[in-house]
FILOVO-718579 format. One line per 10 residues: their letters; for each residue x, y, z of N, C-alpha, C. Coordinates in steps of 0.1 Angstrom, whole numbers, plus 5000, padded with zeros to 4 digits. Example, Ala and Ser with C-alpha at 12.3 -4.5 7.8 and 13.67 -1.06 7.14 Angstrom:
// FILOVO-718579
as = 5132 4943 5078 5123 4955 5078 5132 4967 5078 | 5128 4978 5071 5137 4989 5071 5129 5000 5079
// end
This chain:
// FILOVO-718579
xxxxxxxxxx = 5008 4988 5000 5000 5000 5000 5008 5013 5000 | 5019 5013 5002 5035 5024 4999 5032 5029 5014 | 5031 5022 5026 5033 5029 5038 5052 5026 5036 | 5054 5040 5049 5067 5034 5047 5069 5026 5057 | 5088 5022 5061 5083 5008 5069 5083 5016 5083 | 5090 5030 5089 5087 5036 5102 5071 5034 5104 | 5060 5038 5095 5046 5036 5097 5045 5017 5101 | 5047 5012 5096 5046 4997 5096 5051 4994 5110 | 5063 5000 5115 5069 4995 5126 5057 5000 5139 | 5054 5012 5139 5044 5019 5142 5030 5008 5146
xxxxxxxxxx = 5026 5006 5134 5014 4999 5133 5013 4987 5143 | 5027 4980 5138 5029 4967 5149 5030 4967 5157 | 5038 4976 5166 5041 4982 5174 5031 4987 5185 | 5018 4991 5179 5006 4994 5185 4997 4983 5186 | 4996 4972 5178 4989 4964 5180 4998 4951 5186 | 5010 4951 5190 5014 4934 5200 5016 4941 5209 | 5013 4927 5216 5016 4925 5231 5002 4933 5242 | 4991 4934 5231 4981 4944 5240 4975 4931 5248 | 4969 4938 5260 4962 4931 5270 4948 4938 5276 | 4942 4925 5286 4929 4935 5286 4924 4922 5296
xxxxxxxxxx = 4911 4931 5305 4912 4924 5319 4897 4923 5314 | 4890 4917 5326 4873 4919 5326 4870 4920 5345 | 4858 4933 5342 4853 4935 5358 4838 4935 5355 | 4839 4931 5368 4826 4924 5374 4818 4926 5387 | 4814 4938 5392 4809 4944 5403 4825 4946 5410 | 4831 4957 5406 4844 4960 5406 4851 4954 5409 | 4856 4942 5403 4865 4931 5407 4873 4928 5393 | 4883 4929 5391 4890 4925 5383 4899 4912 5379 | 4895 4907 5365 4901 4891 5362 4917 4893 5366 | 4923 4882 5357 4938 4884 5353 4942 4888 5341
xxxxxxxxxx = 4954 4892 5342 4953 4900 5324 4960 4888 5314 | 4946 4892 5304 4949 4887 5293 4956 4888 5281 | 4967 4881 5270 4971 4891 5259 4957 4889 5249 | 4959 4897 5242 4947 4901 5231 4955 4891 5220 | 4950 4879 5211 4959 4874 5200 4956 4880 5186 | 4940 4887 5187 4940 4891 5173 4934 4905 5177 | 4929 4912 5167 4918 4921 5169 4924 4939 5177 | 4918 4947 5172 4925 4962 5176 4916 4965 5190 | 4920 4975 5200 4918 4980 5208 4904 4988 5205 | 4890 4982 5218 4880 4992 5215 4882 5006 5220
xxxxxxxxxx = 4876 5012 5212 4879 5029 5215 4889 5040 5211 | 4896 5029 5204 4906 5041 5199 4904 5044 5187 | 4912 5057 5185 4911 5062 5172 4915 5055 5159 | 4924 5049 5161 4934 5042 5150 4929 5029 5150 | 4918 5023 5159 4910 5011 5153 4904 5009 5139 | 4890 5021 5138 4884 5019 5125 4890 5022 5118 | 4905 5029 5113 4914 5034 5104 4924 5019 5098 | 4928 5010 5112 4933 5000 5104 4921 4989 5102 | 4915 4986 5107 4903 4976 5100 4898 4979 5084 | 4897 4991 5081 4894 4993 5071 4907 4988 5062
xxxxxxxxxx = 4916 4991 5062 4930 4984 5058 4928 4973 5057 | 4926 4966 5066 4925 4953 5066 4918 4946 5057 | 4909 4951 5060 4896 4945 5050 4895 4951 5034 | 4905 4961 5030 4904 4964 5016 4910 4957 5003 | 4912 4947 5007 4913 4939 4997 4899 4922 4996 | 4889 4931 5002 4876 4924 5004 4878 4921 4992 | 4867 4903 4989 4869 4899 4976 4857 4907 4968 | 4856 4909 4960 4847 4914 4945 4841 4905 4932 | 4828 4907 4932 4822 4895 4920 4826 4900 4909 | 4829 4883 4906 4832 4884 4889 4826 4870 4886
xxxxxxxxxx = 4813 4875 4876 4809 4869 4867 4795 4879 4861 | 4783 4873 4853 4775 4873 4842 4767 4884 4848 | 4763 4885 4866 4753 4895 4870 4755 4908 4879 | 4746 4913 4876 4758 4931 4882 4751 4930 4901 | 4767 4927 4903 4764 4931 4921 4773 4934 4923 | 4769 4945 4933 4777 4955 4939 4778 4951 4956 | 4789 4956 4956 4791 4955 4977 4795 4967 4983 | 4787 4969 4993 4791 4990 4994 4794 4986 5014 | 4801 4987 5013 4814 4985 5030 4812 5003 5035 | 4808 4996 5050 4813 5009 5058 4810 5003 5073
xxxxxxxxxx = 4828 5001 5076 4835 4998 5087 4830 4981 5083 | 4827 4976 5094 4825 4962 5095 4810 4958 5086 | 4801 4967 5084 4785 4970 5078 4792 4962 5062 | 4781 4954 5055 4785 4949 5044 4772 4947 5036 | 4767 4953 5031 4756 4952 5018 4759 4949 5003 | 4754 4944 5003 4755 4935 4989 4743 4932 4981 | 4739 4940 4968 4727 4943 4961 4730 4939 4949 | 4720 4932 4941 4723 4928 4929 4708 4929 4923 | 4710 4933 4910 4700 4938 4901 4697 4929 4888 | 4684 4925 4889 4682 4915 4877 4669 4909 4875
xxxxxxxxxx = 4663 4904 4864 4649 4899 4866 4653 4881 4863 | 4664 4875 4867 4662 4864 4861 4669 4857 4874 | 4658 4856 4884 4659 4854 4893 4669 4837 4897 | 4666 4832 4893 4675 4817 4890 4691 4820 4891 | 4691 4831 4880 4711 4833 4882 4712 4840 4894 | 4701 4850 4900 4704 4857 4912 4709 4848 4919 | 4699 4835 4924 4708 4827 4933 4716 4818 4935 | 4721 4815 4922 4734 4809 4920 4746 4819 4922 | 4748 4831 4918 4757 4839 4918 4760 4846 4931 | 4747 4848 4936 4748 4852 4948 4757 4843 4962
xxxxxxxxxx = 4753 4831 4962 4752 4820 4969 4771 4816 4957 | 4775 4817 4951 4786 4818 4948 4797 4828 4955 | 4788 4839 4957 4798 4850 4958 4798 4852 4977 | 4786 4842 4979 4794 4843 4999 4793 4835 4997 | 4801 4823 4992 4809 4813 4995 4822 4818 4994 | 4827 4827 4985 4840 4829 4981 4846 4843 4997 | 4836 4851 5000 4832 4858 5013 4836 4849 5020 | 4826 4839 5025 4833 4830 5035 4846 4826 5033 | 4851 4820 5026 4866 4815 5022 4873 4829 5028 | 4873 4842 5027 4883 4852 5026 4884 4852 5037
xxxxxxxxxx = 4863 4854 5051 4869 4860 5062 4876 4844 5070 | 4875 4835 5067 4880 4820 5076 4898 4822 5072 | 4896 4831 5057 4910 4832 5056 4921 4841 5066 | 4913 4853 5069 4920 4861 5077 4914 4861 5089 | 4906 4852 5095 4900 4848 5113 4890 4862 5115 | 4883 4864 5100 4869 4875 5105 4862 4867 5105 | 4850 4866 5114 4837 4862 5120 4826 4868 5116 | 4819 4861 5108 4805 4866 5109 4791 4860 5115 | 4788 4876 5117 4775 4871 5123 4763 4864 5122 | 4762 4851 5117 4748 4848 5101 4735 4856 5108
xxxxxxxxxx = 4737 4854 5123 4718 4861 5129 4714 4872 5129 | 4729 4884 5123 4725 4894 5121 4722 4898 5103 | 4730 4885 5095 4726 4889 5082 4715 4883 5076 | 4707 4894 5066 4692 4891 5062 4693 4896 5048 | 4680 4888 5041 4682 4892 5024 4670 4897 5025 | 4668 4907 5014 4656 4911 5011 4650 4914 4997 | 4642 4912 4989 4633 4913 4980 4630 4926 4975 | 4633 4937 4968 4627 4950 4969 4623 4947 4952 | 4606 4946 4952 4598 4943 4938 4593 4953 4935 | 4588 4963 4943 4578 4974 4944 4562 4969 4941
xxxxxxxxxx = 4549 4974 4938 4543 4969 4945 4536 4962 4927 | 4523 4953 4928 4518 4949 4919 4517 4954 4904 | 4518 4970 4906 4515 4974 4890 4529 4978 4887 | 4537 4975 4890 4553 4977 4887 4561 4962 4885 | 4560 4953 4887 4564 4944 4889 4557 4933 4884 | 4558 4924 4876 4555 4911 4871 4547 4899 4881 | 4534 4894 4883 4536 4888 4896 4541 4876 4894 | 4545 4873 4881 4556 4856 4883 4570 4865 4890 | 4576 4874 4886 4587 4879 4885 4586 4881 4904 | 4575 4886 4911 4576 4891 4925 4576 4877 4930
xxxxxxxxxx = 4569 4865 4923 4568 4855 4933 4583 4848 4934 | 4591 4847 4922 4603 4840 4922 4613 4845 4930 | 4606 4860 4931 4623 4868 4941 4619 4860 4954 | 4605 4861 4962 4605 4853 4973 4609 4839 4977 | 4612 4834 4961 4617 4821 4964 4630 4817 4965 | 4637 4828 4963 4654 4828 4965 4658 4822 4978 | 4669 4814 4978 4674 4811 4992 4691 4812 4989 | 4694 4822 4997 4703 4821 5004 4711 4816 5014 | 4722 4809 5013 4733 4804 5022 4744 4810 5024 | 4749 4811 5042 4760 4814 5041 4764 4805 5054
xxxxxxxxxx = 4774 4805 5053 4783 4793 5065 4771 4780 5067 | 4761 4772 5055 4758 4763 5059 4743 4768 5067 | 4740 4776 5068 4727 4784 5071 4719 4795 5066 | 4709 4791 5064 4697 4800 5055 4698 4813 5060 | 4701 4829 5050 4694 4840 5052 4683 4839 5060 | 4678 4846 5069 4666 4853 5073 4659 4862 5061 | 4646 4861 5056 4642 4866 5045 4635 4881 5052 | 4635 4891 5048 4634 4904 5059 4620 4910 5046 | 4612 4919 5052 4604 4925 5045 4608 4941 5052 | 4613 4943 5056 4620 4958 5061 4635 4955 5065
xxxxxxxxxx = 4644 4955 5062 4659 4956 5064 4663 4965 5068 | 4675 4967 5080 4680 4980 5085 4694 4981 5081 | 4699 4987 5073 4711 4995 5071 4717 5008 5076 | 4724 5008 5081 4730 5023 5089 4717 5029 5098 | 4710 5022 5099 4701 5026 5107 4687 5037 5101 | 4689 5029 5087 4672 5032 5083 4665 5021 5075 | 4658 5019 5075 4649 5006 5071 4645 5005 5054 | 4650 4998 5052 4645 4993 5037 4633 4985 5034 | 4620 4993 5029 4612 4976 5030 4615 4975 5014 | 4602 4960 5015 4605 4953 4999 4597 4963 4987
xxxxxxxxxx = 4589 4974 4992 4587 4986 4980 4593 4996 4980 | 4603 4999 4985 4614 5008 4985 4604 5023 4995 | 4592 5018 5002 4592 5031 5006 4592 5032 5022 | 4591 5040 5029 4600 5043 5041 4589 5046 5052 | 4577 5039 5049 4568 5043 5060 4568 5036 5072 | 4579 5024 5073 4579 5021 5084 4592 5023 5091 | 4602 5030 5085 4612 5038 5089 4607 5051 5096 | 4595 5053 5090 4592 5070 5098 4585 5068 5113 | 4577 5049 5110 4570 5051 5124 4587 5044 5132 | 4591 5039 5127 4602 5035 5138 4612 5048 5143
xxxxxxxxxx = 4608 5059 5137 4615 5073 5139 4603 5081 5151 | 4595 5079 5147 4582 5083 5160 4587 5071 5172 | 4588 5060 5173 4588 5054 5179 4601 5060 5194 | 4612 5060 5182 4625 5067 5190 4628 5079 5197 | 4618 5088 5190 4614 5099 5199 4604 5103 5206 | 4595 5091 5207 4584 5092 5225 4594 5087 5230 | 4599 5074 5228 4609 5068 5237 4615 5077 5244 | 4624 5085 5235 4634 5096 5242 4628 5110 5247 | 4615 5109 5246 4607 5120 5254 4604 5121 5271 | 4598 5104 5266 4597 5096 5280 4608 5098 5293
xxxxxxxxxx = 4619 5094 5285 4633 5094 5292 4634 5108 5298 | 4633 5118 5292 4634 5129 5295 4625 5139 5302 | 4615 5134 5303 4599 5138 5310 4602 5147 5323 | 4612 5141 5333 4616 5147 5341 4622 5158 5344 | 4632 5159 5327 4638 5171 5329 4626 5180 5320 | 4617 5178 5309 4609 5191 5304 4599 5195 5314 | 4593 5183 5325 4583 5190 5333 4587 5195 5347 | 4600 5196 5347 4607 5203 5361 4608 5221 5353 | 4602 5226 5367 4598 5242 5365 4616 5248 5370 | 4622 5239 5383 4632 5244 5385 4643 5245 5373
xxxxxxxxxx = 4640 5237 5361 4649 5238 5350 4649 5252 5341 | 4662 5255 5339 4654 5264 5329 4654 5262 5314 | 4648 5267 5308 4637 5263 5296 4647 5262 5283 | 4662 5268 5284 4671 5270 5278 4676 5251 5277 | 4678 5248 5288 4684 5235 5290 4674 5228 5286 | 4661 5229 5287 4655 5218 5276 4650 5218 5268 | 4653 5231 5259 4656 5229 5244 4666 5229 5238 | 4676 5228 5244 4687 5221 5237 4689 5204 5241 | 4687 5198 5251 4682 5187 5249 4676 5182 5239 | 4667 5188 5239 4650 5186 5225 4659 5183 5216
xxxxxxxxxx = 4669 5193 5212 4674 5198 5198 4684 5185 5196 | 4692 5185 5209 4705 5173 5207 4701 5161 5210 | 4689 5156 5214 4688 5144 5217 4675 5139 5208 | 4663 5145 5203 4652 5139 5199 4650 5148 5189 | 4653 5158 5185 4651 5160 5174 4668 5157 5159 | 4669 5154 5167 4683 5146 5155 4679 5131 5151 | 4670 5128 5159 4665 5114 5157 4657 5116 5144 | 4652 5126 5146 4644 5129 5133 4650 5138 5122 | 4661 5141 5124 4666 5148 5109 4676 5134 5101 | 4679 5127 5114 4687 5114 5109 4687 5109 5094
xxxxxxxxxx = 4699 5110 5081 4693 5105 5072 4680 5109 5062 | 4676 5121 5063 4662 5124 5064 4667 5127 5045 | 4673 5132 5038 4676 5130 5025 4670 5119 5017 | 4668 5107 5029 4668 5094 5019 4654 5089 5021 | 4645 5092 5030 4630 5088 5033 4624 5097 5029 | 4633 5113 5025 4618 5123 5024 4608 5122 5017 | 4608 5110 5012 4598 5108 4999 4587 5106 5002 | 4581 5104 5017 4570 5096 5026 4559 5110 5019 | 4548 5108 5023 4535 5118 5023 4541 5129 5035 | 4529 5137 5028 4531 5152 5037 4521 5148 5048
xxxxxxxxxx = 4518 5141 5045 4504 5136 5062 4513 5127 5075 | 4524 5118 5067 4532 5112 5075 4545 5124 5087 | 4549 5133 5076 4562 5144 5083 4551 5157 5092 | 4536 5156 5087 4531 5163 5097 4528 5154 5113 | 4524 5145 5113 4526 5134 5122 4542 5134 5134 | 4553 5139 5127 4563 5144 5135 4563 5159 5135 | 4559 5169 5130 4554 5182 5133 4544 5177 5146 | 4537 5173 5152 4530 5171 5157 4532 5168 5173 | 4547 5158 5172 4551 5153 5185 4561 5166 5185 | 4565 5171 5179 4578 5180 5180 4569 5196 5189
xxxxxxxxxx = 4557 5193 5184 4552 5207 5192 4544 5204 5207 | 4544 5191 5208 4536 5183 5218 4550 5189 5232 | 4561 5184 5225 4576 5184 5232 4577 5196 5236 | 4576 5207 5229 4583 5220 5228 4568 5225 5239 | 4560 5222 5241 4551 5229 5245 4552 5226 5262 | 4556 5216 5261 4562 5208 5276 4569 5215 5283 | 4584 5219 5267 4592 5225 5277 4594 5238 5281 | 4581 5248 5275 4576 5263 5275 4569 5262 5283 | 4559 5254 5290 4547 5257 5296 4535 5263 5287 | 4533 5264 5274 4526 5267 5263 4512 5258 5259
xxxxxxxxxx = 4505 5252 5268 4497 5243 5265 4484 5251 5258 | 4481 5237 5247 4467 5240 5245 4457 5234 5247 | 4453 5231 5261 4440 5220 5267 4435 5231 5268 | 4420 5225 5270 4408 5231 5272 4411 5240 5283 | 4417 5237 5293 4413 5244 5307 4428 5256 5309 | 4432 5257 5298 4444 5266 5298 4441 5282 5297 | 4451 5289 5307 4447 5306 5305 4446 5311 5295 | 4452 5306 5284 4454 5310 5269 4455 5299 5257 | 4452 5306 5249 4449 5300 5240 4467 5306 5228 | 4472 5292 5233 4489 5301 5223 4489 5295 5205
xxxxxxxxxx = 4491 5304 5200 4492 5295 5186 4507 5289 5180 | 4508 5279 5175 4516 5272 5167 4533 5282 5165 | 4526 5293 5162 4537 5306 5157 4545 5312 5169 | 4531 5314 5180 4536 5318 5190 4547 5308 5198 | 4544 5298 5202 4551 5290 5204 4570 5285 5198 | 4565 5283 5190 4580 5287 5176 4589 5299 5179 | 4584 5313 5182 4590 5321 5180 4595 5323 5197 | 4586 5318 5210 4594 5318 5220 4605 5311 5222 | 4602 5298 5213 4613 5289 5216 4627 5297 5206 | 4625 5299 5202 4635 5305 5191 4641 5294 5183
xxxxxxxxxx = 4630 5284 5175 4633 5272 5164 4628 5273 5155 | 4631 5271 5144 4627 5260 5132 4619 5253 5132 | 4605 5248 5125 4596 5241 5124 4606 5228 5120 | 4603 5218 5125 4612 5204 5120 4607 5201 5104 | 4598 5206 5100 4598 5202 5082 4604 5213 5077 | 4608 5219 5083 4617 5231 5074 4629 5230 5076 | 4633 5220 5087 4647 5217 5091 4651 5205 5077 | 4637 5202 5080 4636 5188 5073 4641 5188 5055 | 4638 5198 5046 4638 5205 5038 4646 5210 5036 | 4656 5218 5049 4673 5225 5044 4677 5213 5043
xxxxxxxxxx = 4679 5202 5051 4685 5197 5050 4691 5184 5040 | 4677 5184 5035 4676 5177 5018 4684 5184 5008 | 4680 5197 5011 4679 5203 4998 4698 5208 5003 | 4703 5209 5012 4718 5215 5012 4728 5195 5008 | 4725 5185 5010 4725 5176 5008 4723 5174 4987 | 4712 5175 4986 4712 5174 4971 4724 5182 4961 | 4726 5194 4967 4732 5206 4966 4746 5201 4963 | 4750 5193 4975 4763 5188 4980 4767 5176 4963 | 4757 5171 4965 4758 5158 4953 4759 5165 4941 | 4751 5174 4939 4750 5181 4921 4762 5187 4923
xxxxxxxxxx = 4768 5193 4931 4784 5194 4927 4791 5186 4925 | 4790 5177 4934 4803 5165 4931 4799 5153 4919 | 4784 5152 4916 4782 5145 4906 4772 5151 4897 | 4778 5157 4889 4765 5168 4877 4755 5158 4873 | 4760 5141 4872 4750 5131 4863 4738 5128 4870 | 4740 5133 4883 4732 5123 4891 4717 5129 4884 | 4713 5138 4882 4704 5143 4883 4701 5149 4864 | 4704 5139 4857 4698 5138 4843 4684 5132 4839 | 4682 5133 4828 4664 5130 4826 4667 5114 4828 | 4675 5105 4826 4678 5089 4823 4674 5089 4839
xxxxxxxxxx = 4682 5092 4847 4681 5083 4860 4670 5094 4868 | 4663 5101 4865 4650 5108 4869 4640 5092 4867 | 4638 5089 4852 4629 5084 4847 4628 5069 4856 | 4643 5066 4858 4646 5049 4866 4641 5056 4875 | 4638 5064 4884 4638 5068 4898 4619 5063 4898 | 4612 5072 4887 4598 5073 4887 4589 5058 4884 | 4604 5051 4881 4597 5032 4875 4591 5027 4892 | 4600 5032 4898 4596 5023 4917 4590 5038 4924 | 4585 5045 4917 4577 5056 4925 4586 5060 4937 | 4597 5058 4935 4609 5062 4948 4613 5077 4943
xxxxxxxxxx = 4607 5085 4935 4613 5098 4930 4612 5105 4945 | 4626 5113 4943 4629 5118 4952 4614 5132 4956 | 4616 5143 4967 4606 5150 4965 4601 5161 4954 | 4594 5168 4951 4593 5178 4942 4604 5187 4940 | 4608 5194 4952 4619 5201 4954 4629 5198 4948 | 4632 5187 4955 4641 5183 4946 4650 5182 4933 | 4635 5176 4922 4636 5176 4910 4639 5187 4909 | 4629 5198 4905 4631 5208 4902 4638 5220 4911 | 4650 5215 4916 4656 5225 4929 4663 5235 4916 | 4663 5227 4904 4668 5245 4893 4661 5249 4881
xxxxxxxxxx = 4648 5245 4883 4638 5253 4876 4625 5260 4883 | 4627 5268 4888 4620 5275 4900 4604 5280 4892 | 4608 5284 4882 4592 5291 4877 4589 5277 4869 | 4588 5269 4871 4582 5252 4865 4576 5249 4879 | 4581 5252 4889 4579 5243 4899 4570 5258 4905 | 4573 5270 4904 4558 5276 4909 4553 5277 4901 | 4548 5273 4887 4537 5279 4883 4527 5265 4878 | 4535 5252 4887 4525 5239 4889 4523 5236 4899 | 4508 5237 4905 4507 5237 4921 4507 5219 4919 | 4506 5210 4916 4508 5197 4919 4520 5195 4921
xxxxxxxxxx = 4530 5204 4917 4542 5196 4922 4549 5204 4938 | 4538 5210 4943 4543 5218 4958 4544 5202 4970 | 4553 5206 4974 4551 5195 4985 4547 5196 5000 | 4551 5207 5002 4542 5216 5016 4538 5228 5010 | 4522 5227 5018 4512 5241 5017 4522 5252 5020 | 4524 5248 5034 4532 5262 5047 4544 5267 5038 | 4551 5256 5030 4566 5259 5020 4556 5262 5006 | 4556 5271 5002 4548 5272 4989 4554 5269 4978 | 4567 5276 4974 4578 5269 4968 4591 5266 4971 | 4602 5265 4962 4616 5270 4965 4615 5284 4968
xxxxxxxxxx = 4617 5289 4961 4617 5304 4955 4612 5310 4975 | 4602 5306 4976 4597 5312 4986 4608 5307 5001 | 4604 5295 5001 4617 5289 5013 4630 5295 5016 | 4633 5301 5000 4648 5304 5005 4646 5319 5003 | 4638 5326 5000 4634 5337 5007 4635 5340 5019 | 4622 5332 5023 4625 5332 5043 4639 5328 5046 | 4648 5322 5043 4662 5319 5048 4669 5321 5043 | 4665 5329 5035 4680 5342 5031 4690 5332 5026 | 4683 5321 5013 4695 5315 5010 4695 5317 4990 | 4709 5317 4990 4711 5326 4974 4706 5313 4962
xxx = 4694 5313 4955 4696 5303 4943 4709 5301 4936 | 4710 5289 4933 4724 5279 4926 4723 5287 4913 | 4739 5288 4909 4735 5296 4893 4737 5283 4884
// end
């Protein structure tokens, strides 16, 4: 790899002779040496593993699959209607997987790996063609895939129609969870109001911008549904309620402007659209009429905005293609935030 050999000595250097104890209601084993494997926690761990593992093996033969690695995470997609070679080739190609990691004493986990089907729904897909993908089987070390109808990757959910509605309730899910947790600190008066909205901000509402580039495709009835808990939250931690038996009646705005935030679909929205932004620089193709059209075959097209993030009078002067009422267009959004159209 052209390290020189002071780096190499380095390397080694850091990884023999390491040791490491185990406690147990503060009691400590004897020390052990470590024979393989890098130290958890350190910086220079994920940096050499990745090394390690870069001469992962790669398919070669007749069908197009791809393997996309990040850290120890291993996904492996293959594209095709002729479902028969899928599972020969597949089932070829972690065999050859197995062979590499037995070769260099990596371990895998089979209970955490799962295959999934993504056909999209009836009028897209063939139903001989949907039934054959569910008949694929997979092996690896001598044991069947787990066949998954929602898959989790990096921590968002894939189902078998590519759309993300059950990533969004497992995203509601994670933020009552972490509301709950926190209940204590939004309904204590001794707190002040400052400390739990930055809480809000660093712990439950990141849960919801998580990734949010790749699901925003869900309905505007689904991201109002988290507009919904996010003001439930904020209202908690103002004292701003709207029950019946409240001194006031506060609105939506008012609220917003005490807290001094961002509506989360507008967070929701920069943060697509500074994301897409990011890509059409670094890849001008991404966003040609060819892979628009592949996008619209699985109804997975990204949002309105999107498409047309550089034709602004196309996209206001067609109200079907607005995606939020409250956001009327581009044009208007980056008005309110003062941000300069892409030339």
């Amino acid at each position: 790899m052209g390290f020189s050999s002071y780096t190499c000595k380095f390397l080694l250097n850091f990884l023999s002779d390491r040791t490491y104890k185990v406690e147990i209601n503060n009691t400590y084993s004897f020390s052990y040496t470590a024979k393989a494997g890098t130290p958890q926690g350190s910086v220079l761990s994920c940096v050499i593993f990745i090394l390690y593992v870069a001469d992962f093996p790669k398919h070669i033969g007749n069908l197009n699959i791809k393997t996309i690695q990040f850290a120890d995470d291993v996904l492996i997609r293959a594209s095709t209607e002729i479902t028969s070679l899928a599972e020969i080739e597949l089932n070829d190609y972690l065999t050859n997987i197995l062979q590499y990691t037995n070769k260099w004493k990596i371990k895998i986990n089979t209970n955490k790996c799962e295959e999934i089907a993504i056909v999209g729904n009836q009028f897209q897909t063939k139903r001989r063609l949907r039934k054959n993908c569910y008949n694929i089987n997979l092996n690896l070390n001598n044991e069947r895939l787990t066949k998954a109808f929602n898959l989790k990757y990096l921590g968002v959910f894939i189902s078998k129609n590519f759309k993300f509605n059950y990533h969004l309730n497992y995203i509601k899910r994670k933020m009552i969870n972490a509301y709950f947790l926190l209940k204590p600190i939004f309904f204590n008066r001794k707190i002040n109001e400052k400390v739990k909205l930055l809480a809000y901000k660093q712990i439950i509402r990141s849960i919801a911008l998580y990734a949010c580039p790749i699901w925003m495709q869900v309905s505007k009835a689904q991201i109002e549904t988290i507009s919904l808990l996010e003001r439930k939250i904020l209202r908690s931690c103002c004292g701003l309620y709207r029950r019946p038996g409240s001194v006031k009646y506060h609105k939506n705005t008012t609220l917003y402007n005490k807290c001094n935030i961002k509506p989360v679909q507008n967070e929701l929205v920069r943060y697509t659209l500074n994301f897409c932004n990011k890509l059409l620089n670094e890849n001008p193709h991404l966003y040609d009429p060819n892979n628009m059209r592949n996008l619209h075959y699985y109804k997975s097209k990204p949002p309105s905005y999107v498409i047309y993030l550089f034709n602004e009078n196309e996209l206001f002067n067609n109200e079907e293609l607005l995606y939020y009422k409250n956001l009327k267009t581009i044009h208007d959004y980056r008005r309110i935030n003062q941000i300069n159209p892409t030339s």
